[in-house]
C-alpha positions in Angstrom: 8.2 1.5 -5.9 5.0 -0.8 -7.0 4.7 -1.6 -3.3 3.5 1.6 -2.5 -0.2 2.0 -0.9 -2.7 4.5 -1.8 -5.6 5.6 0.3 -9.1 8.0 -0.4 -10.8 8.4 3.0 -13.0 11.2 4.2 -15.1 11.6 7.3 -18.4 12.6 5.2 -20.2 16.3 6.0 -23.5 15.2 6.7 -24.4 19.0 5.5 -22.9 18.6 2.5 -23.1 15.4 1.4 -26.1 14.1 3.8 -26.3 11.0 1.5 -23.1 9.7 2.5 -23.0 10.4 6.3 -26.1 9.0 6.8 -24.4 5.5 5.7 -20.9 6.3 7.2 -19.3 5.4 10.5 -17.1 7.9 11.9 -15.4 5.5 14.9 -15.1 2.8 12.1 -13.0 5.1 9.3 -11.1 6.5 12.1 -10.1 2.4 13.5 -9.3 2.1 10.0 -7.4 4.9 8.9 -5.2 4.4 12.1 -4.9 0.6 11.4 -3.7 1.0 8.0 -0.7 3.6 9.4 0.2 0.6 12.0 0.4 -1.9 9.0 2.2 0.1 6.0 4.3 2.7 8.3 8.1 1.7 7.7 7.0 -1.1 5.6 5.3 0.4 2.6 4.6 4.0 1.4 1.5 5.4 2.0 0.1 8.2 -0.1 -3.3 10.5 -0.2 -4.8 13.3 -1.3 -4.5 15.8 1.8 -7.8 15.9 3.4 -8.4 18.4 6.7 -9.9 15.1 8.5 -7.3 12.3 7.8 -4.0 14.0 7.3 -4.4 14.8 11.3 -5.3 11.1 12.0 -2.2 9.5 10.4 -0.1 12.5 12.2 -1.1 11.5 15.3 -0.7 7.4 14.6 2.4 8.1 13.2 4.1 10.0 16.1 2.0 7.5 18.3 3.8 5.0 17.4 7.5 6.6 18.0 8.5 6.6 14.1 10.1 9.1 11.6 7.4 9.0 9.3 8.7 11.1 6.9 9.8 9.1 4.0 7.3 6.5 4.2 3.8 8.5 3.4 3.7 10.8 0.6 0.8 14.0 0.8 -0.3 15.5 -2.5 -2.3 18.7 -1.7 -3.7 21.3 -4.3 -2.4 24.6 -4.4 -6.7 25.6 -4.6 -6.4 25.4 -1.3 -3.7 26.8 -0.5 -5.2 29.4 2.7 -6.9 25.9 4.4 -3.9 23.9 4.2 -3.8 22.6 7.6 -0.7 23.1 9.9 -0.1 19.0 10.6 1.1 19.7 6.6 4.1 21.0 7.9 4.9 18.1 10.0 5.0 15.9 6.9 8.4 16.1 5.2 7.0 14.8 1.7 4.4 16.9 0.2 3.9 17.3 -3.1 2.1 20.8 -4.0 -0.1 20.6 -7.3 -0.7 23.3 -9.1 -4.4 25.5 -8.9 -5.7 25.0 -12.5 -7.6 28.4 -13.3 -8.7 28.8 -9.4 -11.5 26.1 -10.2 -11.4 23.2 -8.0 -12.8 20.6 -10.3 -9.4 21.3 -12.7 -7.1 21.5 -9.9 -8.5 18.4 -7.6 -8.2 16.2 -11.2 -4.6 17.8 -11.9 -3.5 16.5 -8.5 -4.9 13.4 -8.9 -3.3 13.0 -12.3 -0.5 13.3 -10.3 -0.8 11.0 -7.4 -1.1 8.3 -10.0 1.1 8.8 -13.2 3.9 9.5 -10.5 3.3 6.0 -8.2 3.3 3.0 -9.2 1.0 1.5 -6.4 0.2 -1.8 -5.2 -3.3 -0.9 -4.7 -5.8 0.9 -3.3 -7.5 1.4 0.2 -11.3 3.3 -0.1 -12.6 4.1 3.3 -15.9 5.9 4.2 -16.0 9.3 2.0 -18.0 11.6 -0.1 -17.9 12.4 -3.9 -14.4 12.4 -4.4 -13.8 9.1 -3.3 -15.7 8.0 -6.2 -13.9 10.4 -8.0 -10.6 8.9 -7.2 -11.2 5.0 -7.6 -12.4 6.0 -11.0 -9.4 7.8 -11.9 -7.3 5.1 -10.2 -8.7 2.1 -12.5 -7.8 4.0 -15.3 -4.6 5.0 -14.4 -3.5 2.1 -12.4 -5.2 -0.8 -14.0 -4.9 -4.0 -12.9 -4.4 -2.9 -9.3 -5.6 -4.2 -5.9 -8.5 -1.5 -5.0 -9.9 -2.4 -1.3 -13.4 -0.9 -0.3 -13.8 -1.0 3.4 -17.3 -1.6 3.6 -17.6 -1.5 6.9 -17.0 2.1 7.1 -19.6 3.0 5.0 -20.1 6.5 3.0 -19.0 6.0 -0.5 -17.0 3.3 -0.2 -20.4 1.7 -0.8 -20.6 3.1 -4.7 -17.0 2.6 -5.3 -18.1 -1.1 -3.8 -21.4 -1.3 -6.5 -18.9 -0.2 -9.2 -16.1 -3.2 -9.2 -16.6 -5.7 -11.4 -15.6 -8.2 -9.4 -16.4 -10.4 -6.1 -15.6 -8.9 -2.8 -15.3 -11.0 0.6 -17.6 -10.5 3.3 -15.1 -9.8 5.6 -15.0 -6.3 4.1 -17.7 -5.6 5.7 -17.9 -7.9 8.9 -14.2 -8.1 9.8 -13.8 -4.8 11.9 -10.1 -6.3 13.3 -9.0 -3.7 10.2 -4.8 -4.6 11.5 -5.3 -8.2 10.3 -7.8 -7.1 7.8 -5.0 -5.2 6.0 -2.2 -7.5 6.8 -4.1 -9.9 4.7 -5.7 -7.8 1.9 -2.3 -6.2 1.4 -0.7 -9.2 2.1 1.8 -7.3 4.4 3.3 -10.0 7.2 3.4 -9.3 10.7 6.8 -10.3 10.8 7.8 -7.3 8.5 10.5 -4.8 10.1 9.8 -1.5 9.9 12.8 0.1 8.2 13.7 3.8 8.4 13.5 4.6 4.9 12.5 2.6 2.0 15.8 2.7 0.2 17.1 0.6 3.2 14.6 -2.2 3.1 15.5 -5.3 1.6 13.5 -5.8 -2.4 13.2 -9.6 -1.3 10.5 -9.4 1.2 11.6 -12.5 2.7 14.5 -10.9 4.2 12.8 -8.4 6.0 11.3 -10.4 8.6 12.6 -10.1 12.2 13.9 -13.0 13.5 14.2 -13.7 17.0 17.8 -13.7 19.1 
C-alpha cells in the first residue's frame, strides 16, 4: 500500500556518537515518536527498523491508546542481533526477521534495509533525532523510494540535521519551530483528523474521503 509511512529515529548515545547527542533532544524525539503513532495508527502503516529505544515507545502509545496495533506497523529487525532483540518484539504481531549477512553488521543492517524498502511502497518518510544510521537510511530511501515525501524533524535534532543539509530542496520552518508534532504530521502527511481508525488496513475504504467519521 503506497500509503504506508516509514520512520528512522534513534535517541543518540552521547558515548558513541557524542556528535549527535550533543545536538539532539531526547523529550522532543520522544513527543514525536509518540505523535506520529497517534496520527498513522489504524490509519496508515507504520514501519521501522527495530531500534532498543523506539520500538518500546510506539509499544507503549499503541496500547495507550486502546488499539490492536498489530496490522498497522510493520518491525524489520536483523537477525545480527538476534541475542538483544528486545522482548516489546514479541508484542508486535508483524515482524519481519532479515537475515545476518556473514555476522557483520554493516552487511546485515543494509540487507534489512534493502528490505524495508524494495518490499513497501511508502508514502514517505519521517527522520527524527538519530545517529549514523539515520543518514544511512534516508540515503538508501532516496534511492529506493524516489520521488517520496522524506520529513526531517528538525526540531529533534541529532542527525536529522545532515539528513536536513542533504535534501535538495526547501524545507518549512515549522520543521523546526512547530513542536505541536500531532498537527505537524497531520499536515506534512496530509492525514485528516477526521480519519477513522480502522482495524486492519484491508477494511479501510481506498477513497479517503470515505473514511471520515461523520457525526450522528
Amino acid at each position: 500500500m503506497e500509503e504506508s509511512i516509514f520512520l528512522s529515529a534513534s535517541v543518540p548515545d552521547p558515548k558513541r556518537a557524542p556528535e549527535f547527542a550533543e545536538t539532539s533532544n531526547s523529550v522532543a524525539i520522544t513527543s514525536a515518536v509518540r505523535a506520529l503513532v497517534h496520527v498513522t495508527l489504524g490509519r496508515r502503516v507504520l514501519v521501522w527498523g527495530g531500534h532498543p529505544a523506539i520500538t518500546p515507545m510506539i509499544k507503549f502509545v499503541a496500547e495507550e491508546m486502546g488499539f490492536d496495533y498489530g496490522e498497522w506497523v510493520k518491525l524489520y529487525q536483523s537477525l545480527y542481533f538476534k541475542d538483544q532483540f528486545p522482548q516489546d518484539n514479541e508484542k508486535f504481531g508483524n515482524v519481519v526477521y532479515t537475515e545476518n549477512i556473514e555476522n557483520d553488521l554493516d552487511k546485515s543492517l543494509r540487507h534489512m534495509r534493502e528490505r524495508m524498502f524494495s518490499e513497501n511502497d511508502f508514502r514517505g518518510a519521517i527522520f527524527v533525532g538519530g545517529m549514523a544510521g539515520v543518514i544511512d537510511e534516508f540515503e538508501l530511501f532516496a534511492q529506493l523510494q524516489p520521488g517520496k515525501k522524506v520529513i526531517p524533524v528538525l526540531s529533534t535534532g541529532g542527525a536529522t540535521l545532515k539528513v536536513a543539509e542533504r535534501i535538495d530542496s526547501e524545507l518549512g520552518d515549522d520543521l523546526l519551530n512547530d513542536l505541536d508534532y500531532v498537527r505537524l504530521f497531520h499536515r506534512k502527511l496530509e492525514v485528516s483528523a477526521r480519519e477513522e481508525r480502522y482495524l486492519s488496513p484491508d477494511v479501510q475504504p481506498r477513497d479517503i474521503k470515505k473514511r471520515y467519521w461523520r457525526p450522528d
